[in-house]
N, C-alpha and C positions, 0 to 999 in steps of 0.2 A: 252567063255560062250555063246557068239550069237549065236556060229554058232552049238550049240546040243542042240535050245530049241527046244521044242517038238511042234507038231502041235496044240495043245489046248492054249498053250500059244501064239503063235505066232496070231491066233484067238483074244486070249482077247486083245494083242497089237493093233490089227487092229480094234476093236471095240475102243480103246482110239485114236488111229488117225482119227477114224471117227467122233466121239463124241467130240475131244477137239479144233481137226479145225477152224479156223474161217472162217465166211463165203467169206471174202474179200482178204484171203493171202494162202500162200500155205503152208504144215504144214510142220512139225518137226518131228521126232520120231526116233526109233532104225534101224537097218538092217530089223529085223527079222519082223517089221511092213508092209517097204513096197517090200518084199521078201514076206511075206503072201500074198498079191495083191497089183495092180494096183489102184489107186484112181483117177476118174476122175473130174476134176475141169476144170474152165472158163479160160481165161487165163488173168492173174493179174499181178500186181507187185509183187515181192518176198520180203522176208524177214528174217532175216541168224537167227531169232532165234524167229518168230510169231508162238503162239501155242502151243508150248509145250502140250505134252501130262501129264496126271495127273500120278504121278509120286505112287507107291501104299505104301501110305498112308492113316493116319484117313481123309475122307472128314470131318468131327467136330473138334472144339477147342483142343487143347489137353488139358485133364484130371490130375489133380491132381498134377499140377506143384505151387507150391505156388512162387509168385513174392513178396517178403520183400516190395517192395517200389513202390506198383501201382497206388497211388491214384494224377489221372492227376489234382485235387486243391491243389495238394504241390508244392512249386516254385521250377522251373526246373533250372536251371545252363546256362546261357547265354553264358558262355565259348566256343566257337569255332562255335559259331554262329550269322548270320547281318539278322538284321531287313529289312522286304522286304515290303513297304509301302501298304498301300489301293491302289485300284484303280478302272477304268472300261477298260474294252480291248475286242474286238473278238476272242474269244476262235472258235479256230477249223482251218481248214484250206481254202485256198482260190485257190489252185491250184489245176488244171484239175484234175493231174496225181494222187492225194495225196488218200486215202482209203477210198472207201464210206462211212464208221463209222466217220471219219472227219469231216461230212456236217452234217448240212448247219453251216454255222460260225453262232455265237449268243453273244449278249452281255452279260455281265459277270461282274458285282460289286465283290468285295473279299474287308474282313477287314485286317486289316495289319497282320503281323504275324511273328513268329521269324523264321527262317531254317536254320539249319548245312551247316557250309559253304561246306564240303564234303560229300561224301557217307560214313557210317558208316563204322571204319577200321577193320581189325583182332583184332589189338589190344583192340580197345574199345569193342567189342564183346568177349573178351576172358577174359576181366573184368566182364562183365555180367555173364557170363558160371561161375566164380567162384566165384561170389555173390551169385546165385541163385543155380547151378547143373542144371543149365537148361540144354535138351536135343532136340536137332533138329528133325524135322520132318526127313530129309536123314539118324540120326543116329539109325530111330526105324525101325522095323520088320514091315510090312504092316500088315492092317489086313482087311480079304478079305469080311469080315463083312459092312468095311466100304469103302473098295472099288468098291462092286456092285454094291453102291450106284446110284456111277457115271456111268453103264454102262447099255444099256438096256436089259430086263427081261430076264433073261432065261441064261448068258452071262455063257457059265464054268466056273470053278474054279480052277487055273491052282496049277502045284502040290505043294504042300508045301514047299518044298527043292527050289523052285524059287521065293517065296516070300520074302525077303531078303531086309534089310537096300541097300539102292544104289541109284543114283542120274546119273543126264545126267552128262556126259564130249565129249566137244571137244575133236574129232580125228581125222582131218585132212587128205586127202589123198595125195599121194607126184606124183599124176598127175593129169589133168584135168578131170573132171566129169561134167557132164548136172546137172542143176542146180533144177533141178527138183526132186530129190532125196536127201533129205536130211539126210538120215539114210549113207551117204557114210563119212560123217562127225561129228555127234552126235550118243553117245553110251551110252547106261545103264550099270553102271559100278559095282558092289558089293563093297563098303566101299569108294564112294566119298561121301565125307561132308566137311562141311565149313574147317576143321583141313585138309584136302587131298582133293581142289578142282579140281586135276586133276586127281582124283583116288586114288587107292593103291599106294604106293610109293613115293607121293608127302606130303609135307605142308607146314608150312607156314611160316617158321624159317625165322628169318632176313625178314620177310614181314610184321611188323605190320602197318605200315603203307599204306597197300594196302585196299582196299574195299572187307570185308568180303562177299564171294559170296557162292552160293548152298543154301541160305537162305530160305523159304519157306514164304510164307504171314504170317503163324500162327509165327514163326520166327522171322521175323521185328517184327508184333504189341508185342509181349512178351518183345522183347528189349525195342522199346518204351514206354511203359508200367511202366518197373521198372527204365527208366529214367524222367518219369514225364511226357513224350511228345508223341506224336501219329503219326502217319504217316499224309502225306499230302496228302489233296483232289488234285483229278484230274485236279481241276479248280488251286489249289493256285500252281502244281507243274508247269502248265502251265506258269500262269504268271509271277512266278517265273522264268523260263526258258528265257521266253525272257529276263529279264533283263532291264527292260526299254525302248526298241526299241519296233517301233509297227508296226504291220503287214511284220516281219522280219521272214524267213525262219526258220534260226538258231539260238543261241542264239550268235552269232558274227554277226549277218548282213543276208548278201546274198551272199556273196561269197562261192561258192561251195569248197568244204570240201577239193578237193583234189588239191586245189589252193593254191598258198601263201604258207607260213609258217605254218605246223601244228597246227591243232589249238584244238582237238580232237583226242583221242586213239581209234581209227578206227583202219578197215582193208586196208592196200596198196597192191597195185599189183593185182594178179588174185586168185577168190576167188572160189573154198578155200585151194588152194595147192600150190598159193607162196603168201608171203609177204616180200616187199619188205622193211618194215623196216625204213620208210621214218619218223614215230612219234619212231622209237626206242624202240617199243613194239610188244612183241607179244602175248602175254594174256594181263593180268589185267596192269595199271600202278600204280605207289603210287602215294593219294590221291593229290591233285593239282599240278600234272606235268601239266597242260597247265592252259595257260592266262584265269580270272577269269571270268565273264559274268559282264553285267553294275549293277548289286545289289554284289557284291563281292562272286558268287557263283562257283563253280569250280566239273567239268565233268556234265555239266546237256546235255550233249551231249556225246557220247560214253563213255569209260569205261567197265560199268555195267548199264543192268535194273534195274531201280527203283521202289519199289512195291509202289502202292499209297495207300489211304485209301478204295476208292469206290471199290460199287459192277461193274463189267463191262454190260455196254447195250450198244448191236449193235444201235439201235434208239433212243438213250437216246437224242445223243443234239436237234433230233427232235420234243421230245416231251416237250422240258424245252425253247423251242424257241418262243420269244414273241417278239412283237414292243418293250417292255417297257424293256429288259433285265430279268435277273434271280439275286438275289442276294447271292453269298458264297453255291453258289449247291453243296452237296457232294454227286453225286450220287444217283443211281436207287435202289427203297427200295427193287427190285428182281433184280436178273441176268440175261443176256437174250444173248444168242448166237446163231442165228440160226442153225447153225450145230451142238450144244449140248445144248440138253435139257437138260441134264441130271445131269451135274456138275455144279455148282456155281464158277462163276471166280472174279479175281480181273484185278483192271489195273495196267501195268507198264507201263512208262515211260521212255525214253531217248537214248534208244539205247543202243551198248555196243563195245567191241574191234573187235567185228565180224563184225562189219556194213560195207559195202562198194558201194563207189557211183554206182556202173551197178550192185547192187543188192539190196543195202536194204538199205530202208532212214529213219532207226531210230533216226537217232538224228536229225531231225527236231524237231522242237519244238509242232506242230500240232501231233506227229504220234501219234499212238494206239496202245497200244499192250494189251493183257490179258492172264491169265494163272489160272489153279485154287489153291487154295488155299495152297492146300498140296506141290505144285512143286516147285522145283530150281537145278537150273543149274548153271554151270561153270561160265556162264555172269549174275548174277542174283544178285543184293546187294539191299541195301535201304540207305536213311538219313530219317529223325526226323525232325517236325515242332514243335513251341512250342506259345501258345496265351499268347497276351500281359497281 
């Protein structure tokens, strides 16, 4: 399919890798993006899944989905979730190298709060689906109404026949590539979704136990929604993340990832055309195959991205930065990216099976990621906070 799209489309793709970039990491997108051009950027750190471009879908809520059981004052189910106390801590990072969006670290009060000891599975998502008939953002037809949205003025209209249900998949190449091109490894596939997250041909049989992934932001909040609970602020996924430890890299400590005993479903070897296999994965894993963090939480480091609740701002922790701290911040009441104006994003959190140390340090506990609304991918899940 990449390789007969027409010239207007391959256009509007490259207007979505210009507009969904961020201004600090190097993007993501199809073949046929950066085969349209060259994009020049400063030179950064990378990152095996920052960006994402907006995948075409509705930029708005979706319409006319009735949820039975949304009302977050009915008591939510405690079940497979621990209590992650108050505290105050420095949110952000403190290290040179880590992403200008990071800075300046700030203090941070948060009231206690409950969270899923895992990232939502197949399984529990496939309850949802037949409670409600809900239907995902990668499983509808774009509509180009609402995807101009996100592009600027004037953008074509590419042909109808290419507007189609479909979602990013990992594809891997089976030798080495410059890492600078990430379309040699990510593809826009026709009929991935969360049931086929590695495309056509794949699902999810004997998987429920895995972290439903391809999820979109509208996606998670709908799930949480009809389970009583919401996604978590940026700030509580943070402090959650650490666990207890303060001014700790990861949520184990400081020991680099690719030390010791697995401790994270990451990528090993050279990325992105071997993996050596050393965590025993090569996509997703089921939910707490590794040792839990100090609050009893498990994959707040690779796996899957985490969609949070907030809107993303590039300058946000500068602007919410005080002597006296911030208390329970959920975010900038606008979006703000300097490289797109255009789209409204969200943040995710945590990293995912792609991260790998000599390329991308998502699963730090500090990192940033944003994507907008409508998007998910192969590496892309959520979990559920719920107030006491």
């Amino acid at each position: 399919m990449m390789q007969r799209l027409n010239r207007t489309f391959c256009i509007i793709l490259l207007f979505l890798l210009l507009y969904a970039c961020g201004y600090n990491r190097k993007p993501e997108t199809s073949v046929a993006v950066l085969a349209a051009a060259p994009v020049k950027k400063e030179k950064v750190a990378l990152c095996c899944s920052s960006n994402i471009p907006a995948r075409f879908a509705s930029l708005t809520a979706p319409s006319k989905i009735v949820i039975s059981r949304g009302d977050h004052s009915i008591a939510f189910s405690q079940n497979g979730m621990v209590w992650v106390p108050a505290g105050t801590f420095m949110m952000g990072s403190g290290n040179k190298d880590a992403f200008r969006d990071e800075f300046p670290r700030h203090k941070v009060r948060l009231d206690g709060f409950w969270m899923d000891k895992t990232l939502v599975t197949n399984s529990e998502f496939s309850k949802f689906v037949r409670a409600t008939g809900y239907v995902t953002t990668a499983e509808k037809k774009p509509d180009w109404d609402d995807l101009k949205k996100q592009m600027p003025p004037g953008t074509p209209k590419p042909d109808d026949k290419l507007l189609v249900a479909a979602s990013l998949v990992f594809t891997p190449p089976n030798h080495p590539v410059t890492l600078e091109n990430a379309g040699q490894w990510w593809s826009w596939q026709k009929g991935a979704s969360w049931r086929h997250p590695h495309g056509p041909g794949s699902d999810i049989k004997g998987k429920g136990n895995y972290p439903v992934v391809q999820v979109s932001w509208y996606d998670a909040e709908a799930y949480c929604k009809w389970a009583h609970k919401r996604l978590p602020t940026e700030a509580e996924w943070e402090w959650a993340a650490r666990g207890g430890l303060v001014d700790k890299e990861f949520p184990w400590g400081n020991e680099p990832v690719n030390e010791g005993k697995p401790k994270a479903n990451t990528w090993q070897g050279h990325f992105p055309d071997q993996n050596t296999l050393a965590d025993k994965y090569y996509y997703t894993s089921p939910v707490g195959s590794f040792p839990a963090n100090g609050y009893g939480l498990y994959d707040m480091a690779g796996n899957a991205w985490e969609w949070c609740s907030d809107l993303y701002g590039a300058n946000y922790y500068s602007i919410i930065n005080t002597a006296n701290g911030v208390s329970n911040p959920a975010g900038p009441a606008k979006s703000f990216d300097p490289e797109n104006t255009y789209a409204q994003k969200r943040v995710l959190r945590g990293g995912s099976f792609l991260c790998n140390a000599s390329y991308c340090s998502g699963y730090r506990v500090a990192n940033r990621q944003k994507s907008t609304e409508d998007s998910g991918t192969e590496n892309t899940g959520f979990r559920c906070v719920g107030d006491k």
